[in-house]
GUGUFI-281255 format. One record per residue: residue number from 1; x, y, z of N, C-alpha, C, O, CB in turn. Coordinates in steps of 0.1 Angstrom, whole numbers, plus 5000, padded with zeros to 4 digits. Atoms other than C-alpha are relative to their C-alpha. Last residue first. Glycine has a CB too. Layout:
% residues N
{r NUM {X Y Z} {X Y Z} {X Y Z} {X Y Z} {X Y Z}}
...
This chain:
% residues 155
{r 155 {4999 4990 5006} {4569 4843 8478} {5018 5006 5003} {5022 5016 4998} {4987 5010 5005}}
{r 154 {4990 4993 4989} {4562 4809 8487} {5007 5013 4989} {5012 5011 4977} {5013 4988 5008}}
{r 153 {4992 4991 5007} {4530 4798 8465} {5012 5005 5006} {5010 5017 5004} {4993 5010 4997}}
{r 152 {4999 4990 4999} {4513 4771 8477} {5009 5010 4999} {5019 5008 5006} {4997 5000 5005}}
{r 151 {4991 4997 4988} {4502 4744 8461} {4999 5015 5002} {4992 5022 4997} {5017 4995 4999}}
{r 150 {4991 5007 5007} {4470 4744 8436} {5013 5000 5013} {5009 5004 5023} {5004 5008 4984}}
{r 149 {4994 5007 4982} {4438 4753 8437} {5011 4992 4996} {5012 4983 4988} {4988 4987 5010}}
{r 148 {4993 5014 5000} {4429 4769 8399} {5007 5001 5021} {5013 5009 5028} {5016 5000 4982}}
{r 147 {5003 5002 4987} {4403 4797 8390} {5010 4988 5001} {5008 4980 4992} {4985 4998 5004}}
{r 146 {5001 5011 4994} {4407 4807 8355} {5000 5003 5016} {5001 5015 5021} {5011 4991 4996}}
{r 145 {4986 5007 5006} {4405 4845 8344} {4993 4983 5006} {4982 4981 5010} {5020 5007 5010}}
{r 144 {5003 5000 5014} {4374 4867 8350} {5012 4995 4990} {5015 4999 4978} {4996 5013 4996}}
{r 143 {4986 5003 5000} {4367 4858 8386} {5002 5001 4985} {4996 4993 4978} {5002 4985 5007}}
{r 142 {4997 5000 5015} {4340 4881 8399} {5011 4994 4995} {5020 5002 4996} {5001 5011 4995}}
{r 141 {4988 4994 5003} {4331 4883 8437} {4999 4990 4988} {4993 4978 4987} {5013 5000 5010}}
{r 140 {5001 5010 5015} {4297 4888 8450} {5017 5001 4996} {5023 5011 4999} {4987 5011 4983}}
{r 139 {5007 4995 5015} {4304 4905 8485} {4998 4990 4992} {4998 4979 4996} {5007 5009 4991}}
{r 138 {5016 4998 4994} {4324 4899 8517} {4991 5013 4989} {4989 5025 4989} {5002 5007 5019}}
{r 137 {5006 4992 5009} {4356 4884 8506} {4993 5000 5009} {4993 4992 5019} {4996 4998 4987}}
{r 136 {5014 5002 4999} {4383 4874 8532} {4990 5013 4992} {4991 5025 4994} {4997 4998 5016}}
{r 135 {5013 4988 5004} {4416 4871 8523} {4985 4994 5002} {4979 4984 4998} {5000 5005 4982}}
{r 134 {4997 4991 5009} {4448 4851 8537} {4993 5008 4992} {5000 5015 4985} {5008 4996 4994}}
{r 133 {5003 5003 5018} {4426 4838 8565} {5009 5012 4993} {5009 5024 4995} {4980 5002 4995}}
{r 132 {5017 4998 5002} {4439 4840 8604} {5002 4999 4984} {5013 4996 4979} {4990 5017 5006}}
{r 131 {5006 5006 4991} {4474 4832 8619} {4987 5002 4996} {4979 4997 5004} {5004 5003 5013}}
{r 130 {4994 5007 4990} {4503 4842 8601} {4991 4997 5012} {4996 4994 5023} {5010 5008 5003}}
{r 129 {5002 4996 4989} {4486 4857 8572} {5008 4987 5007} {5011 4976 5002} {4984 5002 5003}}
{r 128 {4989 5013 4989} {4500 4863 8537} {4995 5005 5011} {4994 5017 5013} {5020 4999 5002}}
{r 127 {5004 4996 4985} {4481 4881 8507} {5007 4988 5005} {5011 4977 5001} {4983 5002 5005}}
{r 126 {4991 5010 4993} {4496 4887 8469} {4992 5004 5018} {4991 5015 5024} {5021 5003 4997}}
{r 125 {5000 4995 4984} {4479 4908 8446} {5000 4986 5007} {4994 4976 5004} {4985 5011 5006}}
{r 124 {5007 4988 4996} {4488 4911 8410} {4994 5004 5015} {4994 5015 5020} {4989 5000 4993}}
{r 123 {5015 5003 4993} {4512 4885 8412} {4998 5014 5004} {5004 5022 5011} {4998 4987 5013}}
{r 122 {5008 5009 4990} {4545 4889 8392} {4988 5002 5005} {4982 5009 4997} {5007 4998 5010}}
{r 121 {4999 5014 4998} {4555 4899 8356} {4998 4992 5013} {4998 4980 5012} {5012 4997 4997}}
{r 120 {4993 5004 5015} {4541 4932 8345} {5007 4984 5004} {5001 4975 4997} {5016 5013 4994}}
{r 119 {4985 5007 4998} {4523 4938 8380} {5001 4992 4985} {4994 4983 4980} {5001 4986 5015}}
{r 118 {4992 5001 5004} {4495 4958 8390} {5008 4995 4996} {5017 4999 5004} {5001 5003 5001}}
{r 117 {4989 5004 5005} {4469 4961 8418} {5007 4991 4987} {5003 4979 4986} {5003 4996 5009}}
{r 116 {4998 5005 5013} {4438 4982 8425} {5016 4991 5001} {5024 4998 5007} {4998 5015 4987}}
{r 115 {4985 5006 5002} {4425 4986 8458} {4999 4995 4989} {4991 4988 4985} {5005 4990 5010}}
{r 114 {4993 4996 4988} {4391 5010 8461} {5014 4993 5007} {5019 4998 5017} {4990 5000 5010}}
{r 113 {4994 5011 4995} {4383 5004 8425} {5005 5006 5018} {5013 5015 5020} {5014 4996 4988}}
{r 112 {4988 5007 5011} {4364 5038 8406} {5000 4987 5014} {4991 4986 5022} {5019 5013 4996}}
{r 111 {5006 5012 5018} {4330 5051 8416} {5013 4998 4998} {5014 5002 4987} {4992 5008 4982}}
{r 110 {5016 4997 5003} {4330 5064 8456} {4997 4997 4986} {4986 4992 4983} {4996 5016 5001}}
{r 109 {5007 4991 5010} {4368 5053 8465} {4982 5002 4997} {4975 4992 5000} {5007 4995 4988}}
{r 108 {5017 4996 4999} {4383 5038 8494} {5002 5006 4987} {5013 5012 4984} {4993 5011 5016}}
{r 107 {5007 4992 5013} {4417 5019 8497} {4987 5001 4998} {4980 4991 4997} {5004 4996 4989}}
{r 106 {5009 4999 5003} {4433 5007 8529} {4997 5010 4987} {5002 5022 4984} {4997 5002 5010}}
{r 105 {5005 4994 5013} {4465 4997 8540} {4984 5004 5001} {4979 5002 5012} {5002 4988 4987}}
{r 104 {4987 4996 5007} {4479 4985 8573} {4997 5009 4990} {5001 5021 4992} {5007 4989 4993}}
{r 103 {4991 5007 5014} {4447 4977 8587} {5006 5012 4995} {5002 5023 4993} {4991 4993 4987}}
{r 102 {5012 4998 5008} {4436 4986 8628} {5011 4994 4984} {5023 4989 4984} {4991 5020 5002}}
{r 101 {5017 5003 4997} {4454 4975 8661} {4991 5005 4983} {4979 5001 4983} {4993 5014 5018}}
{r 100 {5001 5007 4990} {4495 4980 8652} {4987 4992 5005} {4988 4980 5009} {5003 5007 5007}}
{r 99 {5003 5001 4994} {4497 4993 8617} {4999 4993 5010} {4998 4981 5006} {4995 5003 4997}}
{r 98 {4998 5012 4992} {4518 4992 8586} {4991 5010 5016} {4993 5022 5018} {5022 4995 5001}}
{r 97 {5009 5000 4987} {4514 5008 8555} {5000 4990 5011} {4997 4978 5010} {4988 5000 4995}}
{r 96 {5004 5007 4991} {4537 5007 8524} {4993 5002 5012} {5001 5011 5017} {5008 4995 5002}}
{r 95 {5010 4997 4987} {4542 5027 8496} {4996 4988 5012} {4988 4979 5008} {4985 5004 4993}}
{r 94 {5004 4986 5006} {4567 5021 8466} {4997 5004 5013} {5006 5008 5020} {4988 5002 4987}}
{r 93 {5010 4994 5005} {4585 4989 8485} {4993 5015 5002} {4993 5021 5012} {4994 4993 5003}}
{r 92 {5008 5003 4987} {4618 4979 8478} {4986 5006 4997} {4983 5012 4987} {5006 5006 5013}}
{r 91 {4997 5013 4988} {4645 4978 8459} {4992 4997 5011} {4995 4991 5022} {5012 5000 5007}}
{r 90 {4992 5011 5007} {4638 5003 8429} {4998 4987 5004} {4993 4978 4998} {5013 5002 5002}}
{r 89 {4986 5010 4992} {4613 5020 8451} {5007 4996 4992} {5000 4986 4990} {4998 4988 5008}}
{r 88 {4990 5010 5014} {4586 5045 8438} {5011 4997 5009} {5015 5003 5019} {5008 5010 4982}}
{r 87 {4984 5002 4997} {4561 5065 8461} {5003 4990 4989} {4996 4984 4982} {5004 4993 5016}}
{r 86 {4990 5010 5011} {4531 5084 8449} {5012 4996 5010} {5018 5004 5016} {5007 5009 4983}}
{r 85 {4993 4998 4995} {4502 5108 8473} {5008 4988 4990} {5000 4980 4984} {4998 5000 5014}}
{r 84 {4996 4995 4983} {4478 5125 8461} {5007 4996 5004} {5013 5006 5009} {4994 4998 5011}}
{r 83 {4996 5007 4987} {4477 5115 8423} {5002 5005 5012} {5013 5010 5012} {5010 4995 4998}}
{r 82 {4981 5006 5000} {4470 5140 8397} {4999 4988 5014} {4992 4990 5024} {5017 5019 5006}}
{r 81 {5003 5007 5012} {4435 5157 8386} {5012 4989 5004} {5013 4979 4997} {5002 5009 4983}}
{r 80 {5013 4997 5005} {4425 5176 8419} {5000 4990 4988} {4989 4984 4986} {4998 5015 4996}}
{r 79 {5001 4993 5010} {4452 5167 8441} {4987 4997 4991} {4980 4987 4991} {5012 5000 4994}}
{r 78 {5011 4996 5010} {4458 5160 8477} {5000 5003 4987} {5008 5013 4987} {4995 5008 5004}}
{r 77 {4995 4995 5013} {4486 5147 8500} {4991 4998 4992} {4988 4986 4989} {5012 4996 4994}}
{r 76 {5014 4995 5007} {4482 5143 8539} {5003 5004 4982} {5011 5013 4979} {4994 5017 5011}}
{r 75 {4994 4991 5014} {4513 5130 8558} {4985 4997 4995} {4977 4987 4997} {5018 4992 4989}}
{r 74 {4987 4994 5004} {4502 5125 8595} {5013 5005 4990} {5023 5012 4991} {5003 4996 5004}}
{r 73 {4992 5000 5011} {4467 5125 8598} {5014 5006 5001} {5017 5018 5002} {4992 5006 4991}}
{r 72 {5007 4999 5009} {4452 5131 8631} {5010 4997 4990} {5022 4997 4993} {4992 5011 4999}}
{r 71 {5013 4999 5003} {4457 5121 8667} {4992 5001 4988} {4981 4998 4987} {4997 5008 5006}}
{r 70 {5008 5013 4991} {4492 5120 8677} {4986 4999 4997} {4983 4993 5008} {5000 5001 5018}}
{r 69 {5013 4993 4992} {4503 5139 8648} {4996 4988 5004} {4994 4977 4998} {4988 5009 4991}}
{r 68 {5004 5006 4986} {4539 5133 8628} {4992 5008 5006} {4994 5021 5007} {5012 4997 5010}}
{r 67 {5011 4992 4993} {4550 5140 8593} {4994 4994 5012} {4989 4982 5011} {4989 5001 4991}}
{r 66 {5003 5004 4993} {4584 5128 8577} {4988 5007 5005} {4989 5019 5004} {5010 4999 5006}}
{r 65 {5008 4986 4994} {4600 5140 8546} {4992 4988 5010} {4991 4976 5005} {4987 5011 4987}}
{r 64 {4998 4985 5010} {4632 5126 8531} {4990 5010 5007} {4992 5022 5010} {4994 4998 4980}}
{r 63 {5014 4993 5012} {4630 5103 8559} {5004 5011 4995} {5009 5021 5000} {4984 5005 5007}}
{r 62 {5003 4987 4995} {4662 5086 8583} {4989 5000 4987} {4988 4992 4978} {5014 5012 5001}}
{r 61 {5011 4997 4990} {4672 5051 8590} {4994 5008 4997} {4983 5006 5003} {5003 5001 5011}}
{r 60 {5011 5011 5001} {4694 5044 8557} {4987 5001 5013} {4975 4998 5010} {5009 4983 5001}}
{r 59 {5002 5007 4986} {4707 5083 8564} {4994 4984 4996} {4982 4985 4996} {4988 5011 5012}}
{r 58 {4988 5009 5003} {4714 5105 8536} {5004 4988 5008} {5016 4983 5009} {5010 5007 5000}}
{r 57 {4987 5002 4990} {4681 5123 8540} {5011 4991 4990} {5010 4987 4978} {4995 4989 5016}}
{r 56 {4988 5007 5002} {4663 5145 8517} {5007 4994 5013} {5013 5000 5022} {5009 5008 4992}}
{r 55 {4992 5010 4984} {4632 5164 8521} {5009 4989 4992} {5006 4983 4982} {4985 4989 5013}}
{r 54 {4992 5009 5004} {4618 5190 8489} {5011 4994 5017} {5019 4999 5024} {5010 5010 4986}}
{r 53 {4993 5005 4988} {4587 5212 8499} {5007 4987 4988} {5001 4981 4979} {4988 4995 5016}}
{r 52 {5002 4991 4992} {4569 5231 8465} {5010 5000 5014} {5016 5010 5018} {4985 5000 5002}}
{r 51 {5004 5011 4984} {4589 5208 8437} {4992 5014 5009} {4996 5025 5005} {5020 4991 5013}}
{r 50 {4989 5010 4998} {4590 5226 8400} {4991 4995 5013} {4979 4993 5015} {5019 5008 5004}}
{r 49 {4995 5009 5009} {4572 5252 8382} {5008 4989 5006} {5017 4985 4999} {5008 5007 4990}}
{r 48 {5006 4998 5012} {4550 5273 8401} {5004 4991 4992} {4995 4985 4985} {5003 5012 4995}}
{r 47 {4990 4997 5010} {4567 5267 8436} {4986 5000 4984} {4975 4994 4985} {5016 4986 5001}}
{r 46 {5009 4996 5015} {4554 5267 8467} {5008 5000 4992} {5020 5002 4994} {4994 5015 4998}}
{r 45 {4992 4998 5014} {4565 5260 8501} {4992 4999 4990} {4980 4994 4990} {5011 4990 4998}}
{r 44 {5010 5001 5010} {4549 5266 8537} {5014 5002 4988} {5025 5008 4988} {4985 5014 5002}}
{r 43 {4990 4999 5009} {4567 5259 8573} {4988 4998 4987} {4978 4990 4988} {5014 4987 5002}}
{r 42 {4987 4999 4989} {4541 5263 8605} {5014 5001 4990} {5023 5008 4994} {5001 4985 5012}}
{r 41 {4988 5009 5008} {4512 5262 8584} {5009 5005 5005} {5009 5017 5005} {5002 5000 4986}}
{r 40 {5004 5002 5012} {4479 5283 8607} {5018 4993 4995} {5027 4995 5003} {4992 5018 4992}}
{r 39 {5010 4999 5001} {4469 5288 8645} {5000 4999 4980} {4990 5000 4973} {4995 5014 5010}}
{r 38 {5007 5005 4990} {4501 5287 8665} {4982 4992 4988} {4978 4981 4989} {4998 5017 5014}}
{r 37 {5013 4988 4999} {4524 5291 8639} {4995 4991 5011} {4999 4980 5015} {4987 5004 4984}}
{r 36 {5006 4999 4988} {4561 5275 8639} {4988 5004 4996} {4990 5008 4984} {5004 5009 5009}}
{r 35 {5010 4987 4999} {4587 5273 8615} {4988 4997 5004} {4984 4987 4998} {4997 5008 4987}}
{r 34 {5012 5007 4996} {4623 5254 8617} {4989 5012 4996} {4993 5024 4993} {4999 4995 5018}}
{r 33 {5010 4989 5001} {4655 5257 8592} {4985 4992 5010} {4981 4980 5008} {4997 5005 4980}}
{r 32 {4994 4994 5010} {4685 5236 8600} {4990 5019 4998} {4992 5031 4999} {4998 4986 4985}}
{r 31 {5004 4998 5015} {4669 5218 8630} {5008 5015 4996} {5012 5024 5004} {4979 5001 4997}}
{r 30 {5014 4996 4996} {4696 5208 8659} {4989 5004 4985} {4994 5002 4974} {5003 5015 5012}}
{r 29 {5006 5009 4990} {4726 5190 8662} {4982 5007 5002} {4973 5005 5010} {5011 5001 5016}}
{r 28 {4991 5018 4999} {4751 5200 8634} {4993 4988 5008} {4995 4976 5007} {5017 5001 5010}}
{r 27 {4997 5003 4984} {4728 5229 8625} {5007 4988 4999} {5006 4979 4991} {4987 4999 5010}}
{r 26 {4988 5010 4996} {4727 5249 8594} {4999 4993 5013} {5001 5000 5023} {5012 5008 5000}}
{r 25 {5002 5004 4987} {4694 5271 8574} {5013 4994 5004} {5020 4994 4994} {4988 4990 5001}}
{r 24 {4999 5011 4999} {4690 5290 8542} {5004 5000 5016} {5005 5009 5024} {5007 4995 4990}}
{r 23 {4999 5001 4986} {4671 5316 8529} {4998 4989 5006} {4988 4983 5009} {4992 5007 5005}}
{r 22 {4999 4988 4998} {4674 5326 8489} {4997 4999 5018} {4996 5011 5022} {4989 5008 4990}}
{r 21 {5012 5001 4991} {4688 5297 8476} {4998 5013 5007} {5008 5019 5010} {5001 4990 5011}}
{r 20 {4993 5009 4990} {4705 5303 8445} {4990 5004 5010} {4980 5011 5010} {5016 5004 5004}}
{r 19 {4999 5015 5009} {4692 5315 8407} {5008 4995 5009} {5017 4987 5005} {5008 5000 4984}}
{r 18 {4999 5006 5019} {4677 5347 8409} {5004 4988 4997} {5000 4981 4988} {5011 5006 4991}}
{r 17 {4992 4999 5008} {4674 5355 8451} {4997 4994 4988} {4990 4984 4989} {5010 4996 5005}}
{r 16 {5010 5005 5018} {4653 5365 8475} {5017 4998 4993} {5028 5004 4996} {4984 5019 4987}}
{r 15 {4990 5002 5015} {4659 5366 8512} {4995 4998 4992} {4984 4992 4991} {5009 4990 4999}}
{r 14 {5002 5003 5015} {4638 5375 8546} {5012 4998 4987} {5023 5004 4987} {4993 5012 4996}}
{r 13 {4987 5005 5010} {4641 5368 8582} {4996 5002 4983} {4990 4993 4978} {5003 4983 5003}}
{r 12 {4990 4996 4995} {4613 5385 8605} {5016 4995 4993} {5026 5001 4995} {4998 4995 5013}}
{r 11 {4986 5012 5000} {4588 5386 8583} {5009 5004 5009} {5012 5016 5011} {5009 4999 4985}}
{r 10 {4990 4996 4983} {4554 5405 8587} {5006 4991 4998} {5001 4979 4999} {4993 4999 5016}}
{r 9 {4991 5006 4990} {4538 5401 8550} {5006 5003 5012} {5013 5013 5010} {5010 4997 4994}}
{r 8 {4987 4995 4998} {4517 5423 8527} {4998 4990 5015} {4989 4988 5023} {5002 5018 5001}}
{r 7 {5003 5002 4983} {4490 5404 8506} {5012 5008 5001} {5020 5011 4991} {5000 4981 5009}}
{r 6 {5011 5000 4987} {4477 5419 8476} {5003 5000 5008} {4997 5007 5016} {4992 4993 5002}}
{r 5 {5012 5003 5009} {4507 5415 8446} {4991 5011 5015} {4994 5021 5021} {4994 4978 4996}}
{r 4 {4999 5009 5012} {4535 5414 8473} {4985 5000 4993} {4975 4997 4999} {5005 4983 5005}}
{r 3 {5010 4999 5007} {4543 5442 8496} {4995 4995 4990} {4993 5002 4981} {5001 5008 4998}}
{r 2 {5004 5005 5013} {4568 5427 8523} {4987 5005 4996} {4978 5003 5004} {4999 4986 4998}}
{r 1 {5013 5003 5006} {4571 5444 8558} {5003 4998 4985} {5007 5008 4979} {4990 5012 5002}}
C-alpha cells in the first residue's frame, strides 16, 4: 500500500526513482509493460513538467502511439487553452485522416473556422477527386482574393 498526499494505492509492482526509470518493462515478442482495468485507465501517465505517455517506434511500419476501439474514438486528445491533438512531418504529412464509407477529415467548431489551412509557399487548400466534384460549397461563399479559371494544377 502507497500513502500519497490523499489517495492510498493497491500496487502490485512499485518503483521510484531520482533521476532513472523507476519501473520498467522487456519482451522480445510480447508487450514490454501492459495495464489493464476492467472499469477505469488501463495504463495512466503524468508528469508536471515534461511528456505524461511517451511511444516510440523504430520501425517505418510501426506507431509511436497507437489507439484502437471498434466502436468509439480511438486516439482522443483534449486541452483547455493548447491544441488537442498536433502532428509535424518533415517529409510527409503532419495529420492525416483516411476513411473507408464516411470523410477522411473533418473540422467542427461553434465560433472560430471549422477547417483552416496554411501554407508559406504552396496552396492553402488543395482538393482531388477521382470520380465526383473536387469541392462542393453549400452556403454563401466569400472570395477575398481574385478568382481566376485556368488549367489545372497537377500537384
Amino acid at each position: 500500500m502507497i500513502n500519497s498526499a490523499s489517495t492510498i494505492w493497491w500496487v502490485v509492482v512499485y518503483g521510484s526513482s531520482d533521476d532513472g526509470l523507476g519501473v520498467g518493462g522487456f519482451s522480445n515478442n510480447g508487450y514490454g509493460v501492459s495495464g489493464r482495468s476492467k472499469n477505469n485507465v488501463g495504463v495512466n501517465g503524468s508528469s508536471t513538467n515534461g511528456i505524461g505517455v511517451y511511444g516510440r517506434s523504430h520501425s517505418s511500419g510501426g506507431y509511436g502511439v497507437k489507439g484502437d476501439n471498434n466502436t468509439g474514438t480511438g486516439v482522443y486528445g483534449q486541452s483547455s487553452t493548447g491544441v488537442g491533438v498536433f502532428g509535424i512531418s518533415v517529409r510527409s504529412f503532419g495529420v492525416r485522416g483516411n476513411s473507408l464509407w464516411y470523410d477522411g477529415v473533418v473540422g467542427e467548431s461553434s465560433f472560430g473556422n471549422g477547417v483552416t489551412g496554411t501554407s508559406f509557399t504552396g496552396i492553402r487548400l488543395y482538393g482531388k477527386s477521382y470520380g465526383g466534384n473536387a469541392a462542393y460549397l453549400d452556403g454563401n461563399v466569400v472570395i477575398a482574393g481574385s478568382f481566376q479559371k485556368g488549367a489545372a494544377h497537377s500537384r
